[in-house]
SEPA-782069 format. One line per 2 residues: their letters; for each residue x, y, z of N, C-alpha, C. Coordinates in pm, 1 decimal. Example, Ala and Ser with C-alpha at 12.3 -4.5 7.8 and 13.67 -1.06 7.14 Angstrom:
<atoms>
as	1319.0/-569.0/780.0/1230.0/-450.0/780.0/1320.0/-330.0/780.0; 1285.0/-225.0/708.0/1367.0/-106.0/714.0/1290.0/3.0/787.0
</atoms>
This chain:
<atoms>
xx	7.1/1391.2/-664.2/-61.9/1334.3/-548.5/27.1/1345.6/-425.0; -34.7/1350.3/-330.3/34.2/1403.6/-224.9/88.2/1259.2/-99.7
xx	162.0/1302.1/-43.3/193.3/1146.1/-4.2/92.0/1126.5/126.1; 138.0/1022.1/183.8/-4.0/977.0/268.5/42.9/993.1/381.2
xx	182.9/1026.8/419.4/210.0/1034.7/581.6/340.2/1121.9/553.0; 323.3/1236.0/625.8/431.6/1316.6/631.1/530.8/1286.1/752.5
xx	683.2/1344.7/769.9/725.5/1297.5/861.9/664.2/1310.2/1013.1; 593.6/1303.0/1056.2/551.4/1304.4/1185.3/451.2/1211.5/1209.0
xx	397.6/1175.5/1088.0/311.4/1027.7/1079.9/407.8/958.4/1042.8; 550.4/963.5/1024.3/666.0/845.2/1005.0/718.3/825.8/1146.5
xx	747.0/915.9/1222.6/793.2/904.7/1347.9/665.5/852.8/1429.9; 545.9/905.0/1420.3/477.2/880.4/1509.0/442.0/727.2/1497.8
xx	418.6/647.4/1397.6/397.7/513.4/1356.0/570.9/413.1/1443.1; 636.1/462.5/1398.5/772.2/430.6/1473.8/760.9/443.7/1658.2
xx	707.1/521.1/1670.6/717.8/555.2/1799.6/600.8/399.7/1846.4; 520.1/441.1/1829.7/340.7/376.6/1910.0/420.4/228.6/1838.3
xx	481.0/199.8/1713.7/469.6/51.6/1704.8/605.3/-1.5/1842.4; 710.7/105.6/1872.6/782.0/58.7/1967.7/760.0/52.2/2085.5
xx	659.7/136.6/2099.4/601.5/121.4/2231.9/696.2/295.1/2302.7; 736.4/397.5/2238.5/757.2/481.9/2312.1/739.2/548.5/2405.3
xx	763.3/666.6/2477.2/720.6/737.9/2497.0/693.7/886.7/2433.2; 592.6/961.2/2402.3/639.8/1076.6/2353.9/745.3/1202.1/2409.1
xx	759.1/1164.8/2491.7/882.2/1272.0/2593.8/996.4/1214.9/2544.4; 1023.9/1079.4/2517.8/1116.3/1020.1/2515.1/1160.8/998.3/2366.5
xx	1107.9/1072.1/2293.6/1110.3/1134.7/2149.9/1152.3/1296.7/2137.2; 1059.9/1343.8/2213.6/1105.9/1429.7/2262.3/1212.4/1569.0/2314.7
xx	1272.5/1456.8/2397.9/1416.2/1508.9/2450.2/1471.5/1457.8/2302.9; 1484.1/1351.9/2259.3/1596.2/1300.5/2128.9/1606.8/1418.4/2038.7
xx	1464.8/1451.4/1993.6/1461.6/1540.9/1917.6/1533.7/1678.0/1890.4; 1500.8/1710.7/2042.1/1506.0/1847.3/2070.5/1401.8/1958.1/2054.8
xx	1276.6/1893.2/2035.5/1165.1/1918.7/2093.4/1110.0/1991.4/2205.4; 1017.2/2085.1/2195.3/949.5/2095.4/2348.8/830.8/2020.7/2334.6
xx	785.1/2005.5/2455.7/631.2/1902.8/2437.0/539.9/1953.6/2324.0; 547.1/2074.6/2348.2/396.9/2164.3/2230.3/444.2/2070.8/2093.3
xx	546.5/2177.9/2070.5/610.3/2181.8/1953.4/588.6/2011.3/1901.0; 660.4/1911.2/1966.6/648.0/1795.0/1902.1/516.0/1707.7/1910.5
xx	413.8/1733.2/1984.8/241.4/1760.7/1939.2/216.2/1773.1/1804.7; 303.5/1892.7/1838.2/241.7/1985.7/1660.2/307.5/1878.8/1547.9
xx	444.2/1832.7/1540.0/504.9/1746.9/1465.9/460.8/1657.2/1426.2; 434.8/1575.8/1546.3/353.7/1396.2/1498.5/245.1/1424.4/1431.4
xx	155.4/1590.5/1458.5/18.6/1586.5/1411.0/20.6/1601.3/1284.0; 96.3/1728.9/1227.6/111.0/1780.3/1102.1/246.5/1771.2/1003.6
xx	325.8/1750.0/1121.0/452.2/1760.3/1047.2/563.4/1857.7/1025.5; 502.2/1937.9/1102.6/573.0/2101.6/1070.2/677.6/2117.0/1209.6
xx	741.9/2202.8/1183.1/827.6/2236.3/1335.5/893.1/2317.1/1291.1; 910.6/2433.6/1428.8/959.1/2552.8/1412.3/1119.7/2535.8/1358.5
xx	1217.5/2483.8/1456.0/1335.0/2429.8/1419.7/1379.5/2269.5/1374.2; 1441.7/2254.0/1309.3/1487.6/2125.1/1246.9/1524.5/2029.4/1358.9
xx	1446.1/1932.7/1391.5/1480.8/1863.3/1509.1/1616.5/1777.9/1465.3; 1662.5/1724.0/1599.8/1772.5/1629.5/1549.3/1723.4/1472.5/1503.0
xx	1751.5/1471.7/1357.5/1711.7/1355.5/1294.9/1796.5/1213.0/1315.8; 1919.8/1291.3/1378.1/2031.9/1121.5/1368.5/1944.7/1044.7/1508.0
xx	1947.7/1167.4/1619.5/1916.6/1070.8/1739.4/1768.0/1044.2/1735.1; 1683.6/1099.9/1646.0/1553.3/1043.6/1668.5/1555.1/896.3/1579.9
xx	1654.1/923.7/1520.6/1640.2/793.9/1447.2/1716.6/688.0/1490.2; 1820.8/699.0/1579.7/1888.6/599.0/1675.0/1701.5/555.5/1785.4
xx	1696.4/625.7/1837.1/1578.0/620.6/1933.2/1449.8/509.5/1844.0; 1455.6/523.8/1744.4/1322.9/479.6/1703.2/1396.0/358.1/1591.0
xx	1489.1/330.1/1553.7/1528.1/272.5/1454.1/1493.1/272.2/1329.4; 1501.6/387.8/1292.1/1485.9/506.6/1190.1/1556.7/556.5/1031.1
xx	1635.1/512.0/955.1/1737.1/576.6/860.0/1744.0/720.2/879.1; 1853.7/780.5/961.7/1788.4/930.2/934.1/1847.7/1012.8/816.3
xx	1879.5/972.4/770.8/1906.1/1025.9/613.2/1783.9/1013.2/517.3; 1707.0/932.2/499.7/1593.4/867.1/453.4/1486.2/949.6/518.8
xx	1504.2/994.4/678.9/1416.7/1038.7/731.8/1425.4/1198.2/662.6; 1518.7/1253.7/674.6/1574.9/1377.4/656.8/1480.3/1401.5/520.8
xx	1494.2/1305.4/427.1/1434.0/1323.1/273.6/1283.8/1353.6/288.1; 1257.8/1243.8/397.1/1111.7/1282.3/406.7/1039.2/1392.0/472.3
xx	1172.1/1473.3/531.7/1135.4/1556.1/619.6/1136.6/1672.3/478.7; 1234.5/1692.9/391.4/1251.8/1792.7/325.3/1154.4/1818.1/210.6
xx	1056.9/1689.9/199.3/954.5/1757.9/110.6/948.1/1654.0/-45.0; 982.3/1549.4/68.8/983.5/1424.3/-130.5/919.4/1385.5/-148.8
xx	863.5/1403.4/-288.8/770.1/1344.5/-363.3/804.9/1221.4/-466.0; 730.2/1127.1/-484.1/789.2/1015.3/-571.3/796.6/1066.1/-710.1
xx	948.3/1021.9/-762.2/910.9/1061.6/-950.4/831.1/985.0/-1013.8; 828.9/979.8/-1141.8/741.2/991.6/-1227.8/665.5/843.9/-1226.5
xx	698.0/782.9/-1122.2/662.5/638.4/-1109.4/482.8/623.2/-1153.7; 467.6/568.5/-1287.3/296.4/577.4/-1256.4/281.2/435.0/-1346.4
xx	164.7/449.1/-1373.6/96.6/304.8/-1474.0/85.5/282.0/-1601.4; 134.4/413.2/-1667.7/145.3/417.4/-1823.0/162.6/324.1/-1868.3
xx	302.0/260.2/-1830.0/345.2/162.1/-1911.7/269.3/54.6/-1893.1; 192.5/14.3/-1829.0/110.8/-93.2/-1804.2/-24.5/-84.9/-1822.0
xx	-41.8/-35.5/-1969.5/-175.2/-2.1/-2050.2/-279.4/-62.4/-1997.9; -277.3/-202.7/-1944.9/-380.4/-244.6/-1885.3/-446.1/-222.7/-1685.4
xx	-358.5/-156.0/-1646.1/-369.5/-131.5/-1500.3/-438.6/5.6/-1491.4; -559.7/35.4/-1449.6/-587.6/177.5/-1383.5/-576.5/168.0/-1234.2
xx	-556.4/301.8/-1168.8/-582.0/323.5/-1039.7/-756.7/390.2/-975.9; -830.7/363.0/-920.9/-964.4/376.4/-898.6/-994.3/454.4/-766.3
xx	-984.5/564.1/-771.1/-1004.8/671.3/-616.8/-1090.0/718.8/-540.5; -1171.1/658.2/-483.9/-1305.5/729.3/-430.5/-1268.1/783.9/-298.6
xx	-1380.7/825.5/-250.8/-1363.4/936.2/-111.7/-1476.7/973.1/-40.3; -1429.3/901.6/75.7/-1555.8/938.5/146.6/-1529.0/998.8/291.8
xx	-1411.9/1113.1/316.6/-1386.9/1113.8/416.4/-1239.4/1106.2/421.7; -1214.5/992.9/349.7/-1078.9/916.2/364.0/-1061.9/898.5/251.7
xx	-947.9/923.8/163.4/-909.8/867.9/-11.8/-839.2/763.1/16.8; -928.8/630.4/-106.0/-832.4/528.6/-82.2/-870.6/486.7/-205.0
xx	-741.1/392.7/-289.4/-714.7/333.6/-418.1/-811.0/166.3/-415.0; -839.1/122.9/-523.3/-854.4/12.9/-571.9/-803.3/-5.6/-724.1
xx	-747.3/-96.8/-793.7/-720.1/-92.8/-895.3/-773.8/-220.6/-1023.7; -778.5/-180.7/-1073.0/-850.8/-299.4/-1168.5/-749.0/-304.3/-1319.3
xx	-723.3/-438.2/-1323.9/-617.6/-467.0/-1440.6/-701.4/-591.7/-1542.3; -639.4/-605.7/-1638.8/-700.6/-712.6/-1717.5/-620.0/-704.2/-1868.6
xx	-633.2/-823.2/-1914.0/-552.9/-867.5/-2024.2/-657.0/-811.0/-2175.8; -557.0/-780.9/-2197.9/-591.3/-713.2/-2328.4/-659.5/-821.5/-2432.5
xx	-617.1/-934.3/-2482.5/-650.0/-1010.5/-2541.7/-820.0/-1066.5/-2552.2; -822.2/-1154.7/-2402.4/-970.8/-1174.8/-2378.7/-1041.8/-1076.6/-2292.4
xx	-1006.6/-1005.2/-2231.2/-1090.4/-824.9/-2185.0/-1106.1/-935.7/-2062.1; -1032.3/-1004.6/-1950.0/-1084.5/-1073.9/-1856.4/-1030.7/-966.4/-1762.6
xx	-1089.9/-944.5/-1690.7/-1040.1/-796.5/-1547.6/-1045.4/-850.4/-1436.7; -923.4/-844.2/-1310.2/-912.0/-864.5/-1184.6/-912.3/-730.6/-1158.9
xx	-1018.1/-741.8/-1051.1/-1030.6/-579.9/-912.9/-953.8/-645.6/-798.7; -869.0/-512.3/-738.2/-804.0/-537.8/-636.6/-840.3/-452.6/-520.9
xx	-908.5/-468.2/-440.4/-998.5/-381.0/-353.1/-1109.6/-305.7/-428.5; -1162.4/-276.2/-355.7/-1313.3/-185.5/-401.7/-1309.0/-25.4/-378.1
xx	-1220.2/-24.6/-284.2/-1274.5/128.6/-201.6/-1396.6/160.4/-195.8; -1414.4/274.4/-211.6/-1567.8/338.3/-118.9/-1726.0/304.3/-205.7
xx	-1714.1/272.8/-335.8/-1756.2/265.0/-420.3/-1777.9/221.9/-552.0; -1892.2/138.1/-581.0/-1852.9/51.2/-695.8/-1914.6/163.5/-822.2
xx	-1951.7/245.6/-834.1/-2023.3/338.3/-954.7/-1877.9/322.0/-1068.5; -1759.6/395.8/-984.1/-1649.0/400.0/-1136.3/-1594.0/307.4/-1144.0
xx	-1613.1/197.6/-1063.7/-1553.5/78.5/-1122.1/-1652.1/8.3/-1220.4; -1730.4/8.4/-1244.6/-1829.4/-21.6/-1301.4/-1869.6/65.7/-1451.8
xx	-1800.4/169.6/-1415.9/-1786.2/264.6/-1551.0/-1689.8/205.3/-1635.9; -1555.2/160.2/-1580.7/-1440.0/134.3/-1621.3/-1419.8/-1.9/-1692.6
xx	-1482.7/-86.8/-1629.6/-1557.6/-172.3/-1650.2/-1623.6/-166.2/-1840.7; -1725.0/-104.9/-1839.5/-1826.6/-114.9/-1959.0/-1756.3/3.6/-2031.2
xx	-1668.2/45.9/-1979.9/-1584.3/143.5/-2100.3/-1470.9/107.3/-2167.5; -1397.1/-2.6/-2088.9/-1357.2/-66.9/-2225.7/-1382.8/-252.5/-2215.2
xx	-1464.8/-275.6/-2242.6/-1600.6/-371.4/-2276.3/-1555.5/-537.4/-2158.3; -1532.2/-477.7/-2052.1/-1464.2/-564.7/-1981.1/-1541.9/-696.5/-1900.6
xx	-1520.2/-790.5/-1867.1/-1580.9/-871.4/-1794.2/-1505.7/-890.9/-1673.2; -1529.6/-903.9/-1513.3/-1464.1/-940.0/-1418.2/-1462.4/-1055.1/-1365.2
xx	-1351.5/-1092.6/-1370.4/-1357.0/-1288.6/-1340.8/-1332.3/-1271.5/-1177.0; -1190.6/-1166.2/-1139.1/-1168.8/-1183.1/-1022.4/-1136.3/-1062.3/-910.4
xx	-1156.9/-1087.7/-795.4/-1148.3/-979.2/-712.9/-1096.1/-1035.0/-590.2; -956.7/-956.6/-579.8/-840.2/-990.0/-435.7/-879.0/-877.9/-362.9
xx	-868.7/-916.4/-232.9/-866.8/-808.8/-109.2/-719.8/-828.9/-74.9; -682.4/-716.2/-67.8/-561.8/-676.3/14.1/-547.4/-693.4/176.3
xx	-697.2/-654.7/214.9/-688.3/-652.2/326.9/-813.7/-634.1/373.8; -885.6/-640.3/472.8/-1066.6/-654.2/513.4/-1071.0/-519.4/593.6
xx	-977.2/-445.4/603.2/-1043.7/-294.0/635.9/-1140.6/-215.3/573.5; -1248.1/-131.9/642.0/-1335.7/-116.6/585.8/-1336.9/-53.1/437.7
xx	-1258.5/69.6/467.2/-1253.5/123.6/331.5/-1227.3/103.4/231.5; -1141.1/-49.0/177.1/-1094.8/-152.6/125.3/-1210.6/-248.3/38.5
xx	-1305.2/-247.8/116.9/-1364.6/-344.4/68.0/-1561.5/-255.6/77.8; -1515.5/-120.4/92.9/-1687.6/-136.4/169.5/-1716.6/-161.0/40.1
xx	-1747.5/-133.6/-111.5/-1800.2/-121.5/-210.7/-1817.9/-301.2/-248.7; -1774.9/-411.7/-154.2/-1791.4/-517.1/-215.7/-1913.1/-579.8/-265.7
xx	-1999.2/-580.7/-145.3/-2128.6/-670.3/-221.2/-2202.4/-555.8/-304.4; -2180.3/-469.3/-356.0/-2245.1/-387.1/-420.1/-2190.6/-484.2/-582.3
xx	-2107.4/-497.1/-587.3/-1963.8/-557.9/-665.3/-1992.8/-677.8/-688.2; -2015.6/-772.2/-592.6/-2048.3/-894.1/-625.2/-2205.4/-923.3/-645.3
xx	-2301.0/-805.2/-632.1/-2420.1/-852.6/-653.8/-2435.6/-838.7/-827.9; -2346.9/-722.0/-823.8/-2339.3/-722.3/-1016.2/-2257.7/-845.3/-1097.4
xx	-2153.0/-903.7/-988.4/-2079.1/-997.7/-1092.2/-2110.5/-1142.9/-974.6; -2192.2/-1212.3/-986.2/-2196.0/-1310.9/-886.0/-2145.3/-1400.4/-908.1
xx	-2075.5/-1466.4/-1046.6/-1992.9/-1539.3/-1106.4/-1836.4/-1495.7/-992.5; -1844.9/-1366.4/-997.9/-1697.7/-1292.8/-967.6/-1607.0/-1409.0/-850.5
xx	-1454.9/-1400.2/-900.1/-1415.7/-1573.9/-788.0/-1332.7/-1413.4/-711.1; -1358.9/-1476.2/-573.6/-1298.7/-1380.1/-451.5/-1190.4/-1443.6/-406.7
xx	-1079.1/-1355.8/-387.1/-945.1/-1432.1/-288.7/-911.0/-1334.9/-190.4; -872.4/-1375.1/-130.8/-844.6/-1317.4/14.0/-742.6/-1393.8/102.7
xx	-679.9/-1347.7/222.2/-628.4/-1423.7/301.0/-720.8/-1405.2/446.6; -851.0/-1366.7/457.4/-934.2/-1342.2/607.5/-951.9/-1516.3/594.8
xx	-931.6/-1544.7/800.8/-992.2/-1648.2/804.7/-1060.1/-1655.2/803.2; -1173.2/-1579.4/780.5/-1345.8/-1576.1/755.2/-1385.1/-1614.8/655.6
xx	-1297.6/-1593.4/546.5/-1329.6/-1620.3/400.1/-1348.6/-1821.9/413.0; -1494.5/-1826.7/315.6/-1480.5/-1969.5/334.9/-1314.3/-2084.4/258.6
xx	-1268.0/-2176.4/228.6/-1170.4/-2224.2/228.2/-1145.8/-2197.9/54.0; -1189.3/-2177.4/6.6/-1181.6/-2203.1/-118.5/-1143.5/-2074.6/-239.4
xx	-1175.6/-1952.8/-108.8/-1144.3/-1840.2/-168.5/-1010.3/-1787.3/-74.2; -948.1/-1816.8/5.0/-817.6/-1804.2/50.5/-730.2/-1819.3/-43.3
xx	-608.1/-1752.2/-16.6/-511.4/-1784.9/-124.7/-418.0/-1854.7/-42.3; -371.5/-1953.0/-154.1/-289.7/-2008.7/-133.7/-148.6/-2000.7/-178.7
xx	-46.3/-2086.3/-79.3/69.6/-2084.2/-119.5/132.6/-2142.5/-248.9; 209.4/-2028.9/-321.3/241.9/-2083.5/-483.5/124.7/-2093.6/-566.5
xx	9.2/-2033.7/-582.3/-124.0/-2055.2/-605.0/-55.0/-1933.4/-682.7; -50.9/-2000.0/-891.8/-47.6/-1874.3/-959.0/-225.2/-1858.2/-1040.3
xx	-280.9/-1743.7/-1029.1/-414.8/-1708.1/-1114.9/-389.3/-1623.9/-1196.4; -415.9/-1762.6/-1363.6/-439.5/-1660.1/-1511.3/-509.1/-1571.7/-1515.9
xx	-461.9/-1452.6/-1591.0/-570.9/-1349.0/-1652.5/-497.6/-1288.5/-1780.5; -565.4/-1414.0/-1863.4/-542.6/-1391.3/-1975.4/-412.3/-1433.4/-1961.4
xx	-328.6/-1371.7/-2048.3/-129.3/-1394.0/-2061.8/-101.4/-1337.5/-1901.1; -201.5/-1287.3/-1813.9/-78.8/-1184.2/-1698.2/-159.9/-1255.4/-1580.8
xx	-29.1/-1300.2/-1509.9/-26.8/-1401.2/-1382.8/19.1/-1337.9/-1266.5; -83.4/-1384.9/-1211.5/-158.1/-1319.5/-1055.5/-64.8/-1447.7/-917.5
xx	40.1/-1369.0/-828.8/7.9/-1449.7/-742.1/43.7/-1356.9/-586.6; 69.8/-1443.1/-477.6/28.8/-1364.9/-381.5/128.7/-1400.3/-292.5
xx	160.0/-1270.4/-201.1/217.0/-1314.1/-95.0/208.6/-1241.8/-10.7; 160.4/-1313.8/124.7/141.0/-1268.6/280.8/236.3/-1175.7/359.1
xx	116.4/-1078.9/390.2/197.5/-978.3/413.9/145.0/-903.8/572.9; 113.3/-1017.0/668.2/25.6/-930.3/762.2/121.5/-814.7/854.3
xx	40.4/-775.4/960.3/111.6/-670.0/1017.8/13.5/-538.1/1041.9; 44.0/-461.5/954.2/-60.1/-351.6/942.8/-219.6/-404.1/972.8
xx	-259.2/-534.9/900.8/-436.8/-623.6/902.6/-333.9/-747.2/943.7; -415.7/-821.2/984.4/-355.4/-925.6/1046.1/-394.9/-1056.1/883.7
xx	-502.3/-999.8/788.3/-481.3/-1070.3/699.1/-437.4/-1035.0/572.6; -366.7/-902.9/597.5/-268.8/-844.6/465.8/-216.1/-961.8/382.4
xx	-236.4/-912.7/249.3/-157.9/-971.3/152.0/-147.5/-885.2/57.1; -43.6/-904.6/-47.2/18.8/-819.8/-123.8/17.3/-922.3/-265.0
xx	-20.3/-850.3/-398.5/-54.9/-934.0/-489.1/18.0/-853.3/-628.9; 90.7/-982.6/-676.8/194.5/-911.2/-758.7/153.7/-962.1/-886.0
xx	169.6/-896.6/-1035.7/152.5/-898.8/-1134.7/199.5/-895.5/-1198.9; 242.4/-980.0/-1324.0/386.6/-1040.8/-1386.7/345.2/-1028.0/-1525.3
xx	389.4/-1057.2/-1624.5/428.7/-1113.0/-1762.5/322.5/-1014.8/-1890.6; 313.3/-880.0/-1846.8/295.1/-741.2/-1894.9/345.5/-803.7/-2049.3
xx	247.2/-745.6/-2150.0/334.2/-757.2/-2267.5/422.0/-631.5/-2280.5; 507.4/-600.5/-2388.2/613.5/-521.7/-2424.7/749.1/-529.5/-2298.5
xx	744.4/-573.6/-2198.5/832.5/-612.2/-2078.1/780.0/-534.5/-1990.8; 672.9/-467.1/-1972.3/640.0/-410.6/-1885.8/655.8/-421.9/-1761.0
xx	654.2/-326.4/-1652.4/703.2/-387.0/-1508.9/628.7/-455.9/-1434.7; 673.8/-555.8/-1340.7/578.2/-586.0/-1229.0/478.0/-514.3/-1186.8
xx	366.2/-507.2/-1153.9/316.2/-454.3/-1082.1/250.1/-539.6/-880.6; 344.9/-463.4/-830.9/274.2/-492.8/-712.2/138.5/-449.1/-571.0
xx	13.8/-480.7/-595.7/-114.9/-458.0/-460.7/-53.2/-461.7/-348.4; -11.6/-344.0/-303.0/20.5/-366.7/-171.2/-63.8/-372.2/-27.6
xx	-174.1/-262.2/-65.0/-305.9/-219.0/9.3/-247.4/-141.1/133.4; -209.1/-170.1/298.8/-165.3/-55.1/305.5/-51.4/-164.2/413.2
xx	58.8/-207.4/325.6/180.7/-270.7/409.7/267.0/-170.7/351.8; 236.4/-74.8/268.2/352.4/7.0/288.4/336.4/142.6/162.1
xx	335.6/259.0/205.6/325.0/338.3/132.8/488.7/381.9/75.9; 423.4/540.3/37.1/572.0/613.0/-48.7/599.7/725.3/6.9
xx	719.5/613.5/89.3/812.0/707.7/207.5/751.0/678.1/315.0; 680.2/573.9/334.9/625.7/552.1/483.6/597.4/357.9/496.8
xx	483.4/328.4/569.9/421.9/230.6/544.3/281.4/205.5/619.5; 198.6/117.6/638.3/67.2/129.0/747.6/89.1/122.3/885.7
xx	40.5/178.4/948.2/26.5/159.0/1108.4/43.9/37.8/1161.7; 79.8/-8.9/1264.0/61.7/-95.2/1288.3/109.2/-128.5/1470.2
xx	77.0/-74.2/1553.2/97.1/-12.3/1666.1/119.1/-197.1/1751.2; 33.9/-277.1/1678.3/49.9/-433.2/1776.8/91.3/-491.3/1718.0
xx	167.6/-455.9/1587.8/278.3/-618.6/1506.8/309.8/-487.1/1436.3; 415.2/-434.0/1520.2/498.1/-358.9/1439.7/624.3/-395.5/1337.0
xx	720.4/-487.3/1464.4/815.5/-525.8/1373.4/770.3/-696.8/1271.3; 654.9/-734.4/1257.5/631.1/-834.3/1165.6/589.0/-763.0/1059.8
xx	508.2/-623.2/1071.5/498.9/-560.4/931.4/577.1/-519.3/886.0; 747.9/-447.3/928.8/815.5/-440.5/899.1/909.0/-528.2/816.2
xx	934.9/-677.1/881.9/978.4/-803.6/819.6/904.2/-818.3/779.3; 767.4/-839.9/726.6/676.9/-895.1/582.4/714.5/-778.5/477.5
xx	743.5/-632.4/510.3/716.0/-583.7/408.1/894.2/-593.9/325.8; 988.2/-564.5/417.6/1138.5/-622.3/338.2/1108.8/-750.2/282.8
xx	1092.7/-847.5/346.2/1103.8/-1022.9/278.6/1005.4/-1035.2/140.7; 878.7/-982.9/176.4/793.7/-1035.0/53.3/771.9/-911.9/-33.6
xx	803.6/-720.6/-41.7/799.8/-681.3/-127.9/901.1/-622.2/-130.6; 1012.7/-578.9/-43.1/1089.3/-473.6/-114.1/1206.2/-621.2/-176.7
xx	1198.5/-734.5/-142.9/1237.1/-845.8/-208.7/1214.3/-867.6/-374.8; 1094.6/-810.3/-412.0/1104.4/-779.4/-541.7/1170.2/-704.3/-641.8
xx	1140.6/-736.7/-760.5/1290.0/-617.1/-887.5/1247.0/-523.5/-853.7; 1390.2/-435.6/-874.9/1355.1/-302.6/-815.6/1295.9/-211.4/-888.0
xx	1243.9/-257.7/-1055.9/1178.7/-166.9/-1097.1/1053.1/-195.8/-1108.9; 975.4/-286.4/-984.9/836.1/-333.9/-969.7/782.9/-236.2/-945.2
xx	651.4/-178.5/-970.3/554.0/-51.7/-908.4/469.5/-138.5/-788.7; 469.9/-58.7/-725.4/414.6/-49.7/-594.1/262.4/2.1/-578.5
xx	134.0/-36.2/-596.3/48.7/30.6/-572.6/-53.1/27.1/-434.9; -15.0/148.9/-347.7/-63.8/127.8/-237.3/-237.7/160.1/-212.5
xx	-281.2/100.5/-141.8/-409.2/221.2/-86.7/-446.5/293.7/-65.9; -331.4/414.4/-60.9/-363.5/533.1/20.0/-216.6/576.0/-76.3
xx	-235.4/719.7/-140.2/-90.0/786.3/-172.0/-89.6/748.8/-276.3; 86.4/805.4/-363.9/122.5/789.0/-475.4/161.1/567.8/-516.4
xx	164.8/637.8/-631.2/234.1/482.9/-669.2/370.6/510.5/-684.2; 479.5/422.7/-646.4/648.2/371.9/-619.0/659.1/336.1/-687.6
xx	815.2/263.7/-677.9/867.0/170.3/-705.6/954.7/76.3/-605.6; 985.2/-31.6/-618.3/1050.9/-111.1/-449.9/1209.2/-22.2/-454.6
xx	1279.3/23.5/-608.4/1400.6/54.7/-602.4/1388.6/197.5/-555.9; 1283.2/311.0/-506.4/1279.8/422.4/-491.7/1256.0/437.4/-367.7
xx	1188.7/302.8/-288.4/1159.6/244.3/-134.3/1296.3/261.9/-64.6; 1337.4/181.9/-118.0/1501.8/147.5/-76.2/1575.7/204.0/-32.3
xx	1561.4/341.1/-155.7/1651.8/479.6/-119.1/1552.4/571.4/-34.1; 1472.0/560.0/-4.4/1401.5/693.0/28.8/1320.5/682.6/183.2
xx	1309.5/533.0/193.7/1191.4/511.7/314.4/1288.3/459.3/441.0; 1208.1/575.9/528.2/1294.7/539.2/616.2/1315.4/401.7/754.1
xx	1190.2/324.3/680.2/1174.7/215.4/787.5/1255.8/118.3/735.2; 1325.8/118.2/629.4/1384.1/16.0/544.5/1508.3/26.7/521.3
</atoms>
């Protein structure tokens, strides 16, 4: 899978959340105007710009940047080991993840976003004989959630959490608020910035020791993180404090892109 922002959607997110200028990237670079057009758009450039000072300029790792410039892909980081977690991909335009987990024991299943479409979640579902108790939003962007009431008209029992202040009071999550499923415990932590009601929802006590798994939705991809052009540096501090704060061999599953790990973040991303 291919990652979700190449370096020029890393610089360019850096730039617009600081409020740059593009000239003033630019000159750092060693750029001509065309040329670094072409960069932020696609990523490509004729000569190797200078990575130390674009990354002094933007507050950048440029070593980290450099990696992302040279073509890294995440290893083998995936969900195997966590027999009960799939990843769910629809596309409508735009590819974006939802994932649905559930305890082996009583077949109880939490969905974590919807994406574009409820048809294969709903396959996944009655293929291995599942019932859905619960469904977290990551975040109320559209593509996130369009498949919801399609979702909740099939499970109307289904309990919703969220952090939108829209959501009535009872389906907000709360602080230290852990939710059973089955043996594997659900809890949450606020992560705005990118959505102003981001949250990030982590998943614990895997049988065989399996790893954490962490919902990130889109506070931070692999080798990058979400846009966030008007709370740049709070998505930045939510995403160090509340996930790369986690063990470092937690998986990361974003909205958009491959699945991580927080210890492969660390080394590799350059906002961090």
């Amino acid at each position: 899978m291919t990652l979700e922002d190449h370096a020029g959607d890393v610089v360019g997110k850096a730039r617009k959340g600081l409020g740059v200028a593009p000239e003033q990237v630019t000159e750092a670079g060693g750029f001509t105007a065309e040329s670094y057009a072409k960069f932020e758009q696609d990523g490509t450039y004729d000569g190797l710009p200078d990575l130390v000072k674009i990354g002094e300029l933007l507050d950048l790792n440029p070593d980290k940047l450099a990696t992302i410039v040279s073509g890294w892909c995440p290893r083998a980081a995936d969900l195997e080991t966590n027999k009960t977690v799939r990843q769910i991909t629809t596309n409508e335009g735009m590819e974006v993840h939802c994932y649905l987990a559930w305890d082996a024991a009583t077949h109880e299943a939490a969905l974590f976003d919807t994406g574009w479409s409820a048809e294969p979640i709903l396959a996944l579902l009655q293929e291995n004989d599942l019932g859905l108790k619960h469904l977290f939003i990551t975040h109320t962007h559209h593509d996130h959630i369009a498949a919801l009431t399609p979702i909740r008209s099939q499970f109307p029992e289904v309990e919703l959490h969220s952090s939108s202040p829209n959501a009535p009071e009872q389906q907000r999550n709360q602080p230290g608020q852990v939710v059973e499923l089955g043996s594997l415990q659900i809890t949450s932590r606020e992560t705005p910035g990118h959505a102003d009601d981001g949250v990030t929802y982590v998943l614990d006590n895997f049988p065989g020791f399996a790893p954490k798994v962490a919902m990130v939705g889109d506070a931070i991809f692999a080798g990058s993180m979400g846009g966030a052009p008007n709370h740049y540096q709070l998505a930045r501090e939510k995403v160090q404090s509340e996930i790369l704060s986690l063990s470092a061999e937690t998986l990361l599953c974003p909205g958009h892109g491959p699945v991580t790990t927080v210890a492969e973040q660390l080394s590799v991303n350059p906002f961090f």
